[in-house]
Every structure is written in C-alpha cells, then in structure tokens.
LUMVO-140586 format. One record per residue (C-alpha): residue number from 1; x, z, y. Coordinates in nm, 3 decimals. Layout:
N
 resi      px      pz      py
  NUM       X       Z       Y
...
***
This chain:
479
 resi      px      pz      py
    1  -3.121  -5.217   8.163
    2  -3.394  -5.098   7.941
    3  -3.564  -5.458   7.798
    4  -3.795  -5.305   7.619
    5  -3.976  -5.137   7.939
    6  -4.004  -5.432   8.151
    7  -4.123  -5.655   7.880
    8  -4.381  -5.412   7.854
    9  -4.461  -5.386   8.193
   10  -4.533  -5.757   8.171
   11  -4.746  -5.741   7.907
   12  -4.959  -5.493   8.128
   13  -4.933  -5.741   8.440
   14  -5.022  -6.053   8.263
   15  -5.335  -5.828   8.136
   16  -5.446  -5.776   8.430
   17  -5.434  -6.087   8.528
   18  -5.611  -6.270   8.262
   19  -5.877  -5.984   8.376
   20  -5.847  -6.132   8.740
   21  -5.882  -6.501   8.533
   22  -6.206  -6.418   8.461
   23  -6.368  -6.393   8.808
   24  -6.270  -6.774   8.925
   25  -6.417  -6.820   8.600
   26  -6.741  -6.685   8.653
   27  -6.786  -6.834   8.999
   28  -6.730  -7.193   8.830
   29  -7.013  -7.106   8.577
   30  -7.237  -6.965   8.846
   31  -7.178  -7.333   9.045
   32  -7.190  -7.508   8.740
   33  -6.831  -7.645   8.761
   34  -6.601  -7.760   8.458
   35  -6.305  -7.603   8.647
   36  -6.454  -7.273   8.509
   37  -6.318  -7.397   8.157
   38  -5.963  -7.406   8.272
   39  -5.951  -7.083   8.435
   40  -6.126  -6.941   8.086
   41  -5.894  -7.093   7.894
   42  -5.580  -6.909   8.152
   43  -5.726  -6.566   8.118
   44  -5.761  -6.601   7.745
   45  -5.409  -6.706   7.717
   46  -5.303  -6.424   7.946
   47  -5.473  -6.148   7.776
   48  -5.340  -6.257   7.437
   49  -4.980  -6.282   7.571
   50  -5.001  -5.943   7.718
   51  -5.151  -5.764   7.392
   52  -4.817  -5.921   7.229
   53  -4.604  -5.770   7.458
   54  -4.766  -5.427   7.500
   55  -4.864  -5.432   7.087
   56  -4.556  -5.162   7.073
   57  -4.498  -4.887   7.324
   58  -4.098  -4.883   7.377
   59  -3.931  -4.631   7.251
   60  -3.766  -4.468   7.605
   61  -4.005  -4.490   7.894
   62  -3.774  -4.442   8.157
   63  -3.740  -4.620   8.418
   64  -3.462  -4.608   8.681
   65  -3.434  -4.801   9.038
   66  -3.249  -5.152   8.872
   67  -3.545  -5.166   8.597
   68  -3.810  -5.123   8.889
   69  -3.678  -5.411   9.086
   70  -3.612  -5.585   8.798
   71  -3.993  -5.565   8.666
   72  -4.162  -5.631   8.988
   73  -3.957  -5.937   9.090
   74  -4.026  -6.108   8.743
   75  -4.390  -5.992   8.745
   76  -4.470  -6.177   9.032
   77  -4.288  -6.455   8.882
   78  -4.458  -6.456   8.561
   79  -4.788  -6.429   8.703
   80  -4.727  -6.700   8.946
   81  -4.618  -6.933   8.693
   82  -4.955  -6.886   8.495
   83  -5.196  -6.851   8.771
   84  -5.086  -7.163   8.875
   85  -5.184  -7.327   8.559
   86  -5.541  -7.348   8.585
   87  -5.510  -7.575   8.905
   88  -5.294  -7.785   8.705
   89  -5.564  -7.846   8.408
   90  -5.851  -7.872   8.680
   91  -5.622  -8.191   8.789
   92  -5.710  -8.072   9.154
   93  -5.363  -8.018   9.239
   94  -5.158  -8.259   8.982
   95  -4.816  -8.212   9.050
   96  -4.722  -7.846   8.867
   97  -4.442  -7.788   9.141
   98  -4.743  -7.789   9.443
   99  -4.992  -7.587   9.212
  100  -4.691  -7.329   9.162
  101  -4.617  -7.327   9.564
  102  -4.992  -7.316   9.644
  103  -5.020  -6.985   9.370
  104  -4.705  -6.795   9.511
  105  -4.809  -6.860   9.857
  106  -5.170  -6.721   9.767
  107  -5.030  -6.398   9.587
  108  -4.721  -6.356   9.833
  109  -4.988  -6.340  10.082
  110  -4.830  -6.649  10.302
  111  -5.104  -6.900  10.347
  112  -4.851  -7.202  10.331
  113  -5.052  -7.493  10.169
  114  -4.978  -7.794  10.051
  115  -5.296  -7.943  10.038
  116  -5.444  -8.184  10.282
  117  -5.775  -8.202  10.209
  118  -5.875  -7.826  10.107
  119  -6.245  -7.861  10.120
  120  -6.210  -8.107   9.804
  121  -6.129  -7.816   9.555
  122  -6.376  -7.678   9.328
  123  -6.564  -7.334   9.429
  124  -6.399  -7.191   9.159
  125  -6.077  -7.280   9.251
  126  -6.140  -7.210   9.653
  127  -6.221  -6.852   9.474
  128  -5.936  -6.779   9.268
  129  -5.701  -6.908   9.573
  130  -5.805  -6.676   9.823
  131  -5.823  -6.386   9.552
  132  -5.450  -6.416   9.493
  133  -5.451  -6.295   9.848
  134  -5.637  -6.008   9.771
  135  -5.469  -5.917   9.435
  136  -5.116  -5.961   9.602
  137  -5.225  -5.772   9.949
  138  -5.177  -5.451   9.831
  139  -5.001  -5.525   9.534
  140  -5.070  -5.588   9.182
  141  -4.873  -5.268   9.052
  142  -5.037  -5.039   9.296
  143  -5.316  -5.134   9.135
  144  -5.224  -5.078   8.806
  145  -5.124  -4.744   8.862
  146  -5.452  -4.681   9.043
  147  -5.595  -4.723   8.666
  148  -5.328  -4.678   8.383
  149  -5.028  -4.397   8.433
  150  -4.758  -4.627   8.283
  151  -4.455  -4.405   8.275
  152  -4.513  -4.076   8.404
  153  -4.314  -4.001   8.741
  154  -4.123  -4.330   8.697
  155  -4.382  -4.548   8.813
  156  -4.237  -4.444   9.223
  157  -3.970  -4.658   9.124
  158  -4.242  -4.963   9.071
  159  -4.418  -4.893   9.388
  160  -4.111  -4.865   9.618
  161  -3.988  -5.214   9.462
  162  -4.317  -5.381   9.544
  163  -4.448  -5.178   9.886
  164  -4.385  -5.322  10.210
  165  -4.146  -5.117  10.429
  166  -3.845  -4.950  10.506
  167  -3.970  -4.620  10.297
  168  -4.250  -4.547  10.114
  169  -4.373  -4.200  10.040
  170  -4.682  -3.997   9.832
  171  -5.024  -3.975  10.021
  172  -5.067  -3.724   9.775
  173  -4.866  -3.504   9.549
  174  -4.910  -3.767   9.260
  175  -4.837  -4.170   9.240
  176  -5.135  -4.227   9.046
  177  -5.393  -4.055   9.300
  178  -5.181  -4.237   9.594
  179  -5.213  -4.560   9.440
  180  -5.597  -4.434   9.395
  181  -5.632  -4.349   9.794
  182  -5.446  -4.671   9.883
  183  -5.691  -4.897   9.682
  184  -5.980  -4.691   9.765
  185  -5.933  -4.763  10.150
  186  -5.802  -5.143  10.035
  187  -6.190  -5.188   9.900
  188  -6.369  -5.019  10.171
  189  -6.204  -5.286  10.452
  190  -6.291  -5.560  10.219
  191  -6.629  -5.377  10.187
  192  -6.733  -5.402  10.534
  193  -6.598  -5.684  10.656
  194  -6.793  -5.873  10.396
  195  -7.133  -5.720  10.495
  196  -7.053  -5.758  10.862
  197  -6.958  -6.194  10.793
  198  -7.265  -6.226  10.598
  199  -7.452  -5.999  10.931
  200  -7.327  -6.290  11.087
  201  -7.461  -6.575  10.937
  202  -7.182  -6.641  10.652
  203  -7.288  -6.718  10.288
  204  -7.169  -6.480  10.067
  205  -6.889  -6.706   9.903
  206  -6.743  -6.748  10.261
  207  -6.724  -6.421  10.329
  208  -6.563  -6.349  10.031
  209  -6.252  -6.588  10.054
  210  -6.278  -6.457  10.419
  211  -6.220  -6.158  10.334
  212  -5.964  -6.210  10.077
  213  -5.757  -6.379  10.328
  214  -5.785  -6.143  10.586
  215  -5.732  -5.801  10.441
  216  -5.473  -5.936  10.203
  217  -5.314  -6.095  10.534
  218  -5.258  -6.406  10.346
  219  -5.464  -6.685  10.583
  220  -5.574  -6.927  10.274
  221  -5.886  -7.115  10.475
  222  -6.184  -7.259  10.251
  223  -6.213  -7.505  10.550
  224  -6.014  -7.770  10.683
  225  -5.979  -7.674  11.004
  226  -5.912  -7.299  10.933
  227  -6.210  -7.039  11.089
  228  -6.254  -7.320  11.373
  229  -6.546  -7.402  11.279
  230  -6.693  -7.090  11.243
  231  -6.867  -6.883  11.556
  232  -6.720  -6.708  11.801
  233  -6.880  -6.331  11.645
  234  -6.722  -6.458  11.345
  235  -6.375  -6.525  11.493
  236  -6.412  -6.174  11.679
  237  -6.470  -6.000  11.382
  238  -6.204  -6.214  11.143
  239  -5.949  -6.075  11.477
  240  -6.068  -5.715  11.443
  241  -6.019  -5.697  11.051
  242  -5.692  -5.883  11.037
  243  -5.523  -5.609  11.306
  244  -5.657  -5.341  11.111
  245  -5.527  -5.456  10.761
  246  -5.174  -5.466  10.950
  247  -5.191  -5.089  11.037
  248  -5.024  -4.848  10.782
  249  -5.263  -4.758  10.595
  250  -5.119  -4.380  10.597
  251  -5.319  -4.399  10.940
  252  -5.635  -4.466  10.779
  253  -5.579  -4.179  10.513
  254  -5.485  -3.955  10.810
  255  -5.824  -4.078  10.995
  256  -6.040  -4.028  10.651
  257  -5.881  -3.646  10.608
  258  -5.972  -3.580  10.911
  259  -5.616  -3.494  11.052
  260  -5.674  -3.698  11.359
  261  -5.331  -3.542  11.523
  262  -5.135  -3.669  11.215
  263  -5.271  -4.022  11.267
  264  -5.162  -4.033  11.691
  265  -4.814  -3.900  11.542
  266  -4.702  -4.226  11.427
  267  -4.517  -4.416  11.671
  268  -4.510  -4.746  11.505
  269  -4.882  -4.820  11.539
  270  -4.853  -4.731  11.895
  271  -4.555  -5.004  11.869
  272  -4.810  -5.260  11.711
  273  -5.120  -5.190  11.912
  274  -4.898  -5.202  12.211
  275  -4.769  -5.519  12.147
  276  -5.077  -5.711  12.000
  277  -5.218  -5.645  12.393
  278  -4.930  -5.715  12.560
  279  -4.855  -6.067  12.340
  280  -5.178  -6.167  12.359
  281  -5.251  -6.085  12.748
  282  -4.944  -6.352  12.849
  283  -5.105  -6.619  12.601
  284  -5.458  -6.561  12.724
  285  -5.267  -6.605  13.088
  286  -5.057  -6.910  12.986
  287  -5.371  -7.121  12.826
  288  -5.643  -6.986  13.064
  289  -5.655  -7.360  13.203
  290  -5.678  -7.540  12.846
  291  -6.023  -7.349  12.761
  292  -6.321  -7.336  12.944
  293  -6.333  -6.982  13.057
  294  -6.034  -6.688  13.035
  295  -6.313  -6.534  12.813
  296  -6.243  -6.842  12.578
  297  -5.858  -6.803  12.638
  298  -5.864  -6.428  12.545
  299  -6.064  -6.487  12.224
  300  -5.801  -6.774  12.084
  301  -5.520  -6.557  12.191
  302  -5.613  -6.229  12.065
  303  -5.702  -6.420  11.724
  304  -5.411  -6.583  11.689
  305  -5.136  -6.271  11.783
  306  -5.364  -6.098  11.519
  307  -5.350  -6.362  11.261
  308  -4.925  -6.427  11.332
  309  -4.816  -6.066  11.381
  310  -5.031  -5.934  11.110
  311  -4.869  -6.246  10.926
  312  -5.183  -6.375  10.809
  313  -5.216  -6.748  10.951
  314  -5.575  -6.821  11.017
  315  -5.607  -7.037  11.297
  316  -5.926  -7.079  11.523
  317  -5.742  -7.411  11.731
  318  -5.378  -7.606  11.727
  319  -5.130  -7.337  11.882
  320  -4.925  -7.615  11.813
  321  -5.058  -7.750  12.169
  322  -5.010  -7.469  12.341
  323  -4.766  -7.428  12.608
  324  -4.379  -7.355  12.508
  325  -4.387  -7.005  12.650
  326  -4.722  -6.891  12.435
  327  -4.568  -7.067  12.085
  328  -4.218  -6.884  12.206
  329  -4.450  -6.535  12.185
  330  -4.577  -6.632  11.842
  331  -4.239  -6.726  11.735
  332  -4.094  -6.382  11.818
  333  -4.484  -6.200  11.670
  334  -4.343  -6.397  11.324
  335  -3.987  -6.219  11.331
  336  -4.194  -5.922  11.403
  337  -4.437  -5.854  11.160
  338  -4.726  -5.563  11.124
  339  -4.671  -5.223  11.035
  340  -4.536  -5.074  10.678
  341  -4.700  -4.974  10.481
  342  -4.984  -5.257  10.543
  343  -5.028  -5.584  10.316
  344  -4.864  -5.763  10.645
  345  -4.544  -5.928  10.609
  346  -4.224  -5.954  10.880
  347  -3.961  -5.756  10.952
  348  -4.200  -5.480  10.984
  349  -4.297  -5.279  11.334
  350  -4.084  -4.960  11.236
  351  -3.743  -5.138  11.156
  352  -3.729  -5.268  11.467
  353  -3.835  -4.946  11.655
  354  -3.543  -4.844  11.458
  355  -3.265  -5.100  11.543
  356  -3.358  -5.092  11.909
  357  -3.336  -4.678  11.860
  358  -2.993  -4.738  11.677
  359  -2.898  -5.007  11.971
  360  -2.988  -4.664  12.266
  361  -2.812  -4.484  12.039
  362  -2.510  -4.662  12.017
  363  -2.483  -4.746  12.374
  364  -2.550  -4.393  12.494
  365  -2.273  -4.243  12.260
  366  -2.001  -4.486  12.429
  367  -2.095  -4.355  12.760
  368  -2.084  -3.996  12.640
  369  -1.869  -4.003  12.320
  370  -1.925  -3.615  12.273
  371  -2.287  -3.696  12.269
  372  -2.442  -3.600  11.899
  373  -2.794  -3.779  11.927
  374  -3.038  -3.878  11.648
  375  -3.284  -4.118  11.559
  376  -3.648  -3.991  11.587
  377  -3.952  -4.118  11.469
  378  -4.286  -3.956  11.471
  379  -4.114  -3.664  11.569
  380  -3.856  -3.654  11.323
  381  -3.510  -3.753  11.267
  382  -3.447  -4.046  11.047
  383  -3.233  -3.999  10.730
  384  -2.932  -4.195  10.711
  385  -3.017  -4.336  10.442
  386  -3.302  -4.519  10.572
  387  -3.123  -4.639  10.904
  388  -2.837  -4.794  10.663
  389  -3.092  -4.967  10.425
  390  -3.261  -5.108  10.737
  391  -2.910  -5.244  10.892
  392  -2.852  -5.377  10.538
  393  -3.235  -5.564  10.528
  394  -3.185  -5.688  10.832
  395  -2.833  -5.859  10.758
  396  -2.981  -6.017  10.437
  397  -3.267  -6.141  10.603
  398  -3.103  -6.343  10.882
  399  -2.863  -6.489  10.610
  400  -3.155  -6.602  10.399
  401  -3.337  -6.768  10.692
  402  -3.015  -6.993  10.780
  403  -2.886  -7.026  10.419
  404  -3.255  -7.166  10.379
  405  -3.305  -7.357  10.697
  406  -2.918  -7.475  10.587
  407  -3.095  -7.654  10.238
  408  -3.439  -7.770  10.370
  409  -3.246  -7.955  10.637
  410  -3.147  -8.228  10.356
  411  -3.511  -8.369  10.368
  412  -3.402  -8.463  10.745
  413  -3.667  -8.316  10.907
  414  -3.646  -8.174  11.291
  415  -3.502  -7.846  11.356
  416  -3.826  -7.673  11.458
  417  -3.997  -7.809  11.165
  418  -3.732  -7.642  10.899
  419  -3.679  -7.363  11.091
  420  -4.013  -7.264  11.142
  421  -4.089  -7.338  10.795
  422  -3.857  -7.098  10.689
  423  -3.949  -6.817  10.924
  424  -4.303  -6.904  10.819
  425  -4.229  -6.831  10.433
  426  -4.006  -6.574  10.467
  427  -4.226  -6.361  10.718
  428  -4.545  -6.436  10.474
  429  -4.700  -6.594  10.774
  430  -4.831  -6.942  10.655
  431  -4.852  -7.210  10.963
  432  -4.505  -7.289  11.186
  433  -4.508  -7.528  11.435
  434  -4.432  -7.949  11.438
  435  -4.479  -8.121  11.095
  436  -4.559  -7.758  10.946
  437  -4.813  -7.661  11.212
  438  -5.189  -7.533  11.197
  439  -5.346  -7.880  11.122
  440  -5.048  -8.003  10.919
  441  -4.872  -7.860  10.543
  442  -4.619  -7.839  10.312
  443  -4.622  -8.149  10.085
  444  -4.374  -8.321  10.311
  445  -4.091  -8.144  10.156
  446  -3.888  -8.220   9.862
  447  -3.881  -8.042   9.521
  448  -3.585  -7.899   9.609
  449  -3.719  -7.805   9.917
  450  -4.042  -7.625   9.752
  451  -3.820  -7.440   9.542
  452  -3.624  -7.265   9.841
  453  -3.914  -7.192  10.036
  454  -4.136  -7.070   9.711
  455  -3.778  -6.819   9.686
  456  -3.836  -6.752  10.018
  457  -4.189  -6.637   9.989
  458  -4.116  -6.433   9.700
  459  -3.793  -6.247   9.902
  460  -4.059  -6.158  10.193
  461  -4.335  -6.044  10.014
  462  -4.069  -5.782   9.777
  463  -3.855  -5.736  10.090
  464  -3.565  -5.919   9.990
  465  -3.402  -5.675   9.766
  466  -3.594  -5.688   9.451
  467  -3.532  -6.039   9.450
  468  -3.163  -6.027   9.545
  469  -3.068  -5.796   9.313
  470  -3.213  -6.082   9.035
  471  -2.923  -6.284   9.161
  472  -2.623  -6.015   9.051
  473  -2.496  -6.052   8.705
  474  -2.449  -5.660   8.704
  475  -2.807  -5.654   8.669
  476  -2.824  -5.760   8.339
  477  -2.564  -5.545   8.157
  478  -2.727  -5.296   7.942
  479  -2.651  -4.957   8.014
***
C-alpha cells in the first residue's frame, strides 16, 4: 500500500472541494444569508488541509489497482465528512449524524433526505445540496483529471474505482483528454437544460438545483413536494434530461464525432430506451383512471420510470398511491438501473443484458453440450474477465441488500419500508415506498440504522468493490 500516494490524493480532493465550498458561499452572500459564513469558513479549512497534505509530492507515484480503490473509497468519505459540516454550523440540520446522511446522499447521487421541511433551509444551503449532486454525478476524480495529470498513466486505476459500470475504457487515447470529453459533454447537458427551465418560466436558482439534480441523477428537490408543483413543460423537460443523463455517455461522444453507426452499435441503450417505453406504457395503462386524461397518466409515468430507472428520485405525485402492479414496475426499474457509463446508479442496463446472455448461454449448452457459444455485445464477444466480475458484483450486491435489510429491521419497521429503503440507497435512487415513500424520509431510522444505509449509499455509488475491499485487513499491509 503506498500511504504516501493516497494521502496525497486527499490533499488534492479536499482542494477541490474547499474550491466547490466557495460557490454555496457566494450564493449566501448574493442572498444576504449568514449561512454563507459557515460554508466560508469549510472551504477555508479544506483548502488549508489539502495544501498540508499535498505540501510534499511522494516520493513513488505509482499507483496500482488496491491504492485506487483504496483512495477513492476514503475520498468520498473524507469529503463527506466535511461537506457535511457547514450544515452543522448553519444549525439547519443539528444533529451531525443527519447532516452527514443528507451530504453522502447528495454526493452519492441518492436523493434520500432526512429532512421534513426542505423549503426551510437557507439558499445557500438548498445550493450546495443539490451541487453535491452535480460534483458526485460524474465523479469528483474524473474531474480532477480533467484539470491536473496526477500520476501519469496511473490515474486509469482512479477512474475505474470511481466510474459506474462493469468496464470502463478510453474515449480517447489518453485519461486526461477522456476525463476532458466526459466533463465537456457533463457541462453541455447541464448547459441546456438550464436555459431551456429558465425558457420556461424557472428563476435561475431553480433551474440550477434542477439541474444539479437531474444530470447528476441524484433527485435532491428545493421544494417540498418534489417538481409537483412545477408545470407540466417543466416536468416534460425535467423527464427528457433525466433519461438522457442515464445514457452512456460513450453514445453522446459517438453522436458529437459524428460516428452515428458507432452510437446504434451499442445494445445496452437499445436495452434502456426499450424498457423506459415499455415500463412506462403499463403504468400510464394501470393509472389512466386516477388522472384526468391518459395524456396526464403518460406524463406522471414517463417522469417517474425516468426519474427511478435513471435512479434519480424526483417525483411529480405519490407513486406511493399507485396501484400494486405500477409500484411492482418501479420496484424492478430500481434493481435495474440506467446505463454505464452514465452518473445513474443500479445494477446497471449492461450487466443484466449480460446475466440473462450468460442464463441463454447456459441453458443452450445443456441442450447441446458440444455447443461452444459466446457472449456478444455490441457485436463483440465479452472477455471472461468481465462476465466473472459481473457474476461476482452481482453476488455481493444481493448479500449487501439482505445483510442490510437484516440490521435496519431492529428499528421494527415493516418489511416494505426496510426493504425498500435499502434497495433505495443501495441503487442511488432516493424515495422507496411506505414510511420511506415520495412525501415521507429518512429521520425515522435509528443511528445505527443511518450508518448502514449511509454504507449502503457509498457501496452503490463506487459499485460495491471499492468499498468492500476497505473491509479486508489484506488491504492494509504494506507491500
């Protein structure tokens, strides 16, 4: 384990985000809030800790797999555990155990609140808690790398630890100019969908948080009652944006370099498309009777398979209402996921096209055992490698969610409330159903409680193994 590296590397991440401090900061001044003191005071802190750490380049700047996992998990840590100071000084969230849940929920991109009364909270704070969204969305070392080459050729390692997905790969022949491309199309979403809110008739501030919410895929609302109050153009357009931020973004590179045949080539946003229409369609069906028109119907549904499937967790009415077969569909659209290589959360699209292509394959081989078939996506065969690391995912996953439904269950609550709590976290999703649905929160659980499901959040937004391989004492031996 090289110490001196990832020490470093949190220097450089707790940098960054005393430079992120300062924005929250500036909206306070501009509203003429004394919140705007405390989140001062954080980014000073920040910046000074991370010019400690980084005062002295390490001597050996390489970094192998273990030391990538390694840094990322604890950056998001550490920067959790200070970005959820501020709210703490403000005294809008007292409690430092809520104000940490409410900050790794914001940069996890999960949109689980514990807050009741949202619309109390300073602008400054409304700010910085959607940002986290946006900072987190794409992924605070991708955008490091978009601006400072840390270590050379190394610095895969960081972005394959933090990037949601079964594999990631180079845009481009260098990680720096990827990380460049990725952020480049990151700002241009955010871009428009902010000019087309304020087109229709949201303030600027709005559409910011909006925005942060939606292209991050995290769901944090500046209202109580989620985009419900908000028109139906604005609803349309929130539904349009949050389906696009959960398409790999390799399809929007592919569409900007003009290699349009590229961009048809991959299967799993076929997958996603496919089944946004399909989910949605047998909602819109299922509640035509509980809206005024099946125009109504379609625009509640269509939001809402965008906002659970892309994992996001805005929420335009009570889904908690709706009938059993439409919350079944969202149940299944929270397993699911968007695509990788997105700021979504889930299982991800593509490892399930892959188990259910492992599953034909499987079956077909003990009807024909002289059969020699492979896996195919996009037109070509997937590596071992990659099927085995997606059997392996998949195993940890569904032993977190019921060694984590297994602990919550001591606060007593129902079965759908826990359980849904936990697919909620661990998905990145934000709203489940009963006591943890769209109009209710998270302050019902215990500490303890908090603790598993802020683990939770953290395993979903790394994809499980950064975080699991925290937990193994052979992590820590130097080598």
């Amino acid at each position: 384990m090289n110490y001196a590296i990832i020490l470093y590397i949190l220097g450089c991440v707790l940098k960054f985000e005393g430079a992120f401090l300062t924005l929250p900061t500036l909206v306070g001044f501009l509203y003429g809030e004394n919140s705007a003191i405390a989140y001062l005071v954080m980014a000073v802190i920040c910046f000074l800790l991370g010019l400690l750490l980084t005062r002295k380049k390490p001597s050996s700047s390489n970094l192998y797999s273990r030391d990538g996992f390694v840094a990322v998990s604890l950056s998001w840590i550490v920067m959790s555990i200070f970005g959820a100071v501020p709210f703490l000084l403000t005294k809008e969230i007292p409690s430092y155990v809520d104000a940490l849940f409410e900050t790794i929920s914001g940069f996890t991109t999960t949109g689980a609140s514990i807050l009741g009364n949202v619309e109390a909270l300073s602008h400054a704070s409304l700010f910085w808690r959607s940002f986290t969204h946006w900072i987190g969305g794409m992924g605070v070392f991708v955008f490091i790398m978009a601006i400072l080459p840390l270590m050379g050729g190394s610095t895969m390692n960081l972005m394959k630890a933090e990037s949601p997905g079964p594999s990631v790969s180079k845009l481009v022949p260098h990680v720096k100019d990827t990380a460049k491309i990725l952020y480049g199309i990151y700002i241009g979403i955010t871009l428009c969908e902010v000019v087309l809110l304020c087109a229709f008739g949201m303030s600027l501030f709005d559409s910011l948080t909006t925005t942060f919410g939606t292209v991050g895929t995290g769901g944090f609302g500046i209202k109580n009652d989620s985009l419900g109050s908000y028109t139906p153009a604005i609803q349309n357009t929130v539904t349009i944006f949050m389906i696009l931020s959960g398409i790999n973004y390799a399809a929007f590179f592919f569409l900007l370099s003009g290699k349009l045949k590229d961009m048809f080539k991959i299967e799993e946003v076929r997958w996603y498309l496919g089944t946004i229409l399909l989910a949605a369609s047998l909602i819109a069906f299922d509640i035509r009777g509980m809206y005024g028109s099946l125009r109504e119907a379609l625009r509640h549904s269509f939001f809402q398979v965008g906002s659970i499937i892309t994992t996001t967790g805005f929420s335009t009415t009570d889904f908690d209402l709706w009938p059993e077969m439409s919350k079944c569909v969202l149940v299944i659209l929270m397993f699911a996921g968007a695509c990788a290589g997105s700021t979504g959360g889930g299982i991800k699209i593509s490892r399930l096209v892959i188990l259910f292509k492992s599953i034909h394959k499987e079956l077909s081989i003990l009807i024909h055992p002289r059969l020699i078939k492979k896996i195919r996506m996009d037109g070509h065969p997937v590596e071992h490698e990659v099927v085995r690391s997606t059997n392996v995912f998949l195993a940890i996953y569904f032993i977190t969610l019921m060694a984590s439904t297994l602990l919550i269950s001591i606060d007593e609550f129902n079965f759908t409330t826990n359980f849904t709590a936990v697919v909620a976290t661990l998905n990145n999703i934000g709203p489940g159903l009963d006591f943890v649905g769209p109009t209710q929160n998270f302050s019902i659980f215990s500490g303890f409680s908090k603790f598993v499901l802020m683990f939770d959040m953290l395993a979903g937004r790394l994809e499980l193994f950064p975080m699991m391989i925290l937990l193994m004492p052979s992590t820590w031996k130097r080598s």
